[in-house]
N, C-alpha and C positions, 0 to 999 in steps of 0.2 A: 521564410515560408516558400514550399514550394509544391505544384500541384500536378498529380502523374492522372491525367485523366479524372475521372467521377471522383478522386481520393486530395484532399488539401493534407500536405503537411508541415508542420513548425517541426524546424531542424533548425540545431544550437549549436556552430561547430559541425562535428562530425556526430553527433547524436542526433537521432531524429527523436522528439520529445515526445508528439501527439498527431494523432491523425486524424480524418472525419471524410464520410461520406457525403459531400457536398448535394447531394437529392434528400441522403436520411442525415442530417447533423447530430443525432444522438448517439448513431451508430460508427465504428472502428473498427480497421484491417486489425487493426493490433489486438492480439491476447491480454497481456496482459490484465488489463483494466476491468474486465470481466470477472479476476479472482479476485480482487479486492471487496468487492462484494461477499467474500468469505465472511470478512466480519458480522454483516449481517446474522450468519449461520452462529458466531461466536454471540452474538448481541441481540435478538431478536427485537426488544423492546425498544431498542436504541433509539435516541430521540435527538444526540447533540454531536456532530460528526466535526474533527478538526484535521482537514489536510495541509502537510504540510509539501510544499510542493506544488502548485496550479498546473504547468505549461498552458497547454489548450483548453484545459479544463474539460477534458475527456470525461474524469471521474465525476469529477463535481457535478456537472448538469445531469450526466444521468443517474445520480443520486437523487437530487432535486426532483428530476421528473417522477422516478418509482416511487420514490419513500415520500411522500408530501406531509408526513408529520413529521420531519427529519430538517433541522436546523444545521446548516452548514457552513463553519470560518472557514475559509481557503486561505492559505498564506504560504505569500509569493513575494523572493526577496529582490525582485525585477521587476519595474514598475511599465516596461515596455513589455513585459511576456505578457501584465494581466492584460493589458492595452488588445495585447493580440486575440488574448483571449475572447475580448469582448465584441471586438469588430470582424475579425474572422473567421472565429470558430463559434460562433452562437453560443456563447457562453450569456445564462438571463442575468437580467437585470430583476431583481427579488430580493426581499426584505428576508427570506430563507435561504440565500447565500450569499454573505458575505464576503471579500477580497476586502485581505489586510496585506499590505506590504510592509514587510518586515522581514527578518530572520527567525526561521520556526522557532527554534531553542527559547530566545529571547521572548518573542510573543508569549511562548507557554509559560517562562518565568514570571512573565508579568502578569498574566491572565486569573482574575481572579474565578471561572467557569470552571464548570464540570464537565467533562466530555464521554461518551460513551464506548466513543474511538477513537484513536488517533491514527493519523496514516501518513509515512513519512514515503514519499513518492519523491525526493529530490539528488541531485546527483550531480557531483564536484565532478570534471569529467564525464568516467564512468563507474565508479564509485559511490557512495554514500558519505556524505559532508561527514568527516569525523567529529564535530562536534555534535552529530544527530546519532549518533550510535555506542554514544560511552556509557559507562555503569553511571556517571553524575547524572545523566542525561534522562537514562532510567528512572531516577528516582523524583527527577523532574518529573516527568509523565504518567507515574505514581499519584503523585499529588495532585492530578488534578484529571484522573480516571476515576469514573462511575463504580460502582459494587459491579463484579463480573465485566467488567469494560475489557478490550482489547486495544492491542497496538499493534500496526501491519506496516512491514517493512516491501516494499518494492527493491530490489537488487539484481544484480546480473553477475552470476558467476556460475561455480559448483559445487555440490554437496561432497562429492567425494574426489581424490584424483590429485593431481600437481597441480592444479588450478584454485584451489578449494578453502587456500587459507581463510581470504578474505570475509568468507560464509563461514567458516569453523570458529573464527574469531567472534565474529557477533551472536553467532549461536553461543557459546559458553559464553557471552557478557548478556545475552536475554536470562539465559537459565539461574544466573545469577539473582535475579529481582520477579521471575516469572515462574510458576509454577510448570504452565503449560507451553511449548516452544513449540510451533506446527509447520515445519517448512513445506512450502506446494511450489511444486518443478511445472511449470506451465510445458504443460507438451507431452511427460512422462510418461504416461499412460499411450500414446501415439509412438512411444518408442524413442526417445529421449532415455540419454541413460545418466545415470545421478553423474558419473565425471563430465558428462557432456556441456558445453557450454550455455546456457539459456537465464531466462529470467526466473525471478525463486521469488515467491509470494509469504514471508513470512510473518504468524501469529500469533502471538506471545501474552496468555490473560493469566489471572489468577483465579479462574472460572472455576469452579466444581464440576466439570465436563469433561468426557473422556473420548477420547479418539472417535472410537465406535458410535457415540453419540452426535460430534462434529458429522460424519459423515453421513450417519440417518437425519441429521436436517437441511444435508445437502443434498440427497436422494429425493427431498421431497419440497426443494426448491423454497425452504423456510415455511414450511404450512404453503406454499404458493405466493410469497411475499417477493422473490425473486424472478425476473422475467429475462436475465442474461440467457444468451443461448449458448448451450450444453451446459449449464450451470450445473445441474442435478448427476454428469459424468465426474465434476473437477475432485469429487473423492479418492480417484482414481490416482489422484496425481500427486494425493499427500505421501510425502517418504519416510520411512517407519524403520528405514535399516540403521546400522549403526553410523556414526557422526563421530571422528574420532577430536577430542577436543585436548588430550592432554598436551599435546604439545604446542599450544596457543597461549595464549594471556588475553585475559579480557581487556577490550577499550577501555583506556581512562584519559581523563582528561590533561595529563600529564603527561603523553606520550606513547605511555610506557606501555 
């Protein structure tokens, strides 16, 4: 944990995980954690949220605070990040969010809930735990996703480019079990170009909703259920061009 002025942040390695405005604790330098709230736009009724991934719990509490009819499992497979979470980063203490320590996959195997979303925010390195990203893994989170539910992946790479496999791959292993695949380039819109390095927001339901749709209930900040700031721009930022996938293989649990 280390702090640059008004700003706390939990750094893991060389990752920096979460940040917080030590005067405002709900609010973040980081992008990020703003698009995940996308869900919302995907879910509007949503009522039972499972992250998987805590750090500082950036996401978590300000889910809690907006959404107060919105039940939250956090699960965090380091019993010292939630530690941190709770003593550093004002992450509450509430019977509507939960920290379970565990390993996400495993939880959700065992979980006999229903959830509305899942949101895998976790990261081997800088990567995505391969076992949170396989076609098995999908069909886990199948089973225990609402009618219309989503699941959002947090990642760092790019859409297109020499850099791009590691998104091209988990995009043809979503499209494999999801109808709708919605990748968002935080920054894109500001001039971020799909090969360009950056974080990738991605949302994968089997909604009856269309692009054009997602996007008009982001223009209007969920009916106003949403209070991120520039939330009602982050349409801007969904990428709609081509995603070359044939020369990828989906995650399997096998390696392969």
């Amino acid at each position: 944990m280390v702090e640059h002025g008004a700003i706390r942040i939990l750094q893991i390695g060389r990752m920096q995980q979460s940040s917080m405005y030590l005067d405002a604790p709900f609010e973040t330098d980081f992008d990020y954690p703003g698009y995940l709230h996308l869900t919302i736009a995907v879910k509007p009724d949503a009522a039972r949220v499972c992250m998987i991934g805590l750090g500082g719990g950036t996401i978590a509490k300000r889910m809690w605070r907006d959404y107060p009819w919105v039940q939250i499992d956090a699960v965090e497979i380091d019993p010292r990040v939630a530690e941190l979470a709770r003593t550093s980063f004002a992450l509450p203490r509430d019977a509507r969010l939960l920290v379970h320590i565990a390993e996400g996959r495993a939880f959700l195997e065992r979980s006999r809930d229903t959830y509305d979303i899942v949101i895998v925010d976790a990261f081997d390195d800088d990567a995505v735990p391969a076992p949170l990203a396989t076609e098995e893994f999908h069909r886990v989170v199948l089973g225990r996703l609402a009618e219309n539910g989503v699941l959002a992946y947090n990642m760092h790479g790019s859409v297109t480019g020499d850099h791009s496999r590691p998104f091209r791959r988990l995009y043809r292993t979503l499209r494999g079990s999801f109808a709708n695949v919605w990748p968002f380039v935080v920054g894109f819109s500001r001039g971020g170009g799909p090969a360009s390095h950056s974080e990738i927001i991605i949302l994968a339901t089997n909604a009856s909703l269309t692009a054009d749709e997602l996007r008009s209930r982001i223009a209007s900040r969920v009916d106003g259920r949403v209070s991120v700031a520039e939330f009602h721009e982050f349409g801007r930022d969904l990428y709609q061009g081509p995603i070359r996938s044939g020369d990828v293989a989906p995650y399997c649990d096998d390696g392969s």
